[in-house]
Wavefront OBJ file of the C-alpha trace (Angstrom):
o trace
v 13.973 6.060 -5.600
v 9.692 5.654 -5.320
v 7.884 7.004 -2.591
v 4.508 4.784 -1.618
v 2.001 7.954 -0.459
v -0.536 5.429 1.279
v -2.869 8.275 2.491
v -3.107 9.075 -1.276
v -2.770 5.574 -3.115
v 0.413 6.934 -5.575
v 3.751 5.944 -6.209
v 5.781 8.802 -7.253
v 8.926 7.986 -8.990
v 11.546 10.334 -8.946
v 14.450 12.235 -11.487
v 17.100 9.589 -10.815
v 14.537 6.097 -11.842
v 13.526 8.272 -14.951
v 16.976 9.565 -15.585
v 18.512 5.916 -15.647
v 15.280 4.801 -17.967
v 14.302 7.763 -19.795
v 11.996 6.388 -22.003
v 10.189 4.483 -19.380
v 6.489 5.753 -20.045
v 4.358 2.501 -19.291
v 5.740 -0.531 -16.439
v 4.879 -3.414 -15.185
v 5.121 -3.603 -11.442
v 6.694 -7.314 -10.242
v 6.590 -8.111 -7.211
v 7.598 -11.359 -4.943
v 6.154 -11.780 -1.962
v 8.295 -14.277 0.015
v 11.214 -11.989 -0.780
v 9.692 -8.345 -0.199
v 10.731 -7.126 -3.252
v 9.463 -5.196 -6.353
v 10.623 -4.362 -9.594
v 9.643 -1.898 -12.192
v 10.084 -3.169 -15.449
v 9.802 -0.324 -18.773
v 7.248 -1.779 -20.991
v 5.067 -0.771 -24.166
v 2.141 1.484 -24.001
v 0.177 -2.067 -25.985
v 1.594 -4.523 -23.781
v -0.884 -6.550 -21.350
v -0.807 -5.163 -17.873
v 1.207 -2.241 -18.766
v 0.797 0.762 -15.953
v 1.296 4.353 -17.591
v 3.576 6.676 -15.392
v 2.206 10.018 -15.353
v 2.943 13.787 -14.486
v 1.846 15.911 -12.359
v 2.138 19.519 -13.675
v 5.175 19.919 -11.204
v 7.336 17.415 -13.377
v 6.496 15.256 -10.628
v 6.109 11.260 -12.186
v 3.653 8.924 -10.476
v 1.425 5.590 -10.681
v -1.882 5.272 -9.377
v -2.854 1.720 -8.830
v -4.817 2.014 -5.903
v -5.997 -2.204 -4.998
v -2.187 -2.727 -5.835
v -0.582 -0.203 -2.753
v -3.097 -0.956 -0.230
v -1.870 -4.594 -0.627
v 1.969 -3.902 -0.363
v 0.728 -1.947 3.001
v -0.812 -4.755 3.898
v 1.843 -7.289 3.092
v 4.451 -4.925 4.697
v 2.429 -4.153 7.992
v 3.275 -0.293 6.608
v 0.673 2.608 8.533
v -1.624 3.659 5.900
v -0.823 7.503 6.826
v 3.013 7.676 6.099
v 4.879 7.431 3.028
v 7.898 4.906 2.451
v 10.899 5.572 0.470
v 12.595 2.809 -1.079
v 16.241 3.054 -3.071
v 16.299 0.775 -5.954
v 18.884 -0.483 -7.653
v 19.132 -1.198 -11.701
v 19.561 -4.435 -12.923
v 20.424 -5.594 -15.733
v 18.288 -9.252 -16.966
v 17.978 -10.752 -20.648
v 19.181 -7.666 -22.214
v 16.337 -5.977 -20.205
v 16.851 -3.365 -17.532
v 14.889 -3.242 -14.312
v 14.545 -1.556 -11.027
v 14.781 -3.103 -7.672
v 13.369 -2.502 -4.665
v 13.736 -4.095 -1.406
v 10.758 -3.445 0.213
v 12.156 -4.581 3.859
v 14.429 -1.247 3.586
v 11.410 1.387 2.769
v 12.075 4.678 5.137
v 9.167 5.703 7.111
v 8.007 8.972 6.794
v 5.090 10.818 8.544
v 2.517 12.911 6.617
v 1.044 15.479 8.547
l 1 2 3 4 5 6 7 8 9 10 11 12 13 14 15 16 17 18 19 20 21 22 23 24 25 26 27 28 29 30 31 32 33 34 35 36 37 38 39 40 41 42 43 44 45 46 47 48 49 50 51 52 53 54 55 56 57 58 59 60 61 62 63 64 65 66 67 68 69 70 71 72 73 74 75 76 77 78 79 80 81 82 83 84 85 86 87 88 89 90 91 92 93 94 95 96 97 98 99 100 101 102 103 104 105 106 107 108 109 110 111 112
């Protein structure tokens, strides 16, 4: 699962993405429009485009890429002061893995 905090501009990625791809460090975020979906796809630290994933000093994993979320709200009609959960699901392309997301079935959840 990711979490899109809009009121902070993050992506946190939880236990269970990191568990399945533990040596995912750096990703490339796809995404398709016309479909509403978006992948993370594990990548080298040298490769172009290549996102780190970092920690928080609660073992918490995130991505800031701020232009990047504010466009997904956009594209998704999303409120800029909730988060969205999305479940992904692994998929396995070229002898690559990736995570899915639908973006259509993001859970709304209120920050207060």
């Amino acid at each position: 699962m990711i979490t899109f905090n809009a009121k902070r501009d993050i992506i946190y990625v939880n236990a269970a993405c990191l568990k399945r791809l533990p040596d995912m460090e750096y990703v490339h975020i796809l995404i398709s429009p016309p479909e509403k979906k978006l992948a993370l796809r594990p990548c080298g630290a040298n490769e172009r485009n290549a996102i780190r994933i970092k920690s928080e000093s609660n073992k918490k994993r995130y991505i800031r890429c701020d232009d990047f979320i504010k466009r997904i709200i956009i594209l998704m009609g999303w409120e800029g002061n909730n988060r969205y959960k999305l479940h992904g699901k692994i998929v396995e392309l070229n002898d690559e893995i990736i995570i899915v997301f639908n973006l259509d079935c993001a859970e709304r959840e209120a920050v207060i």
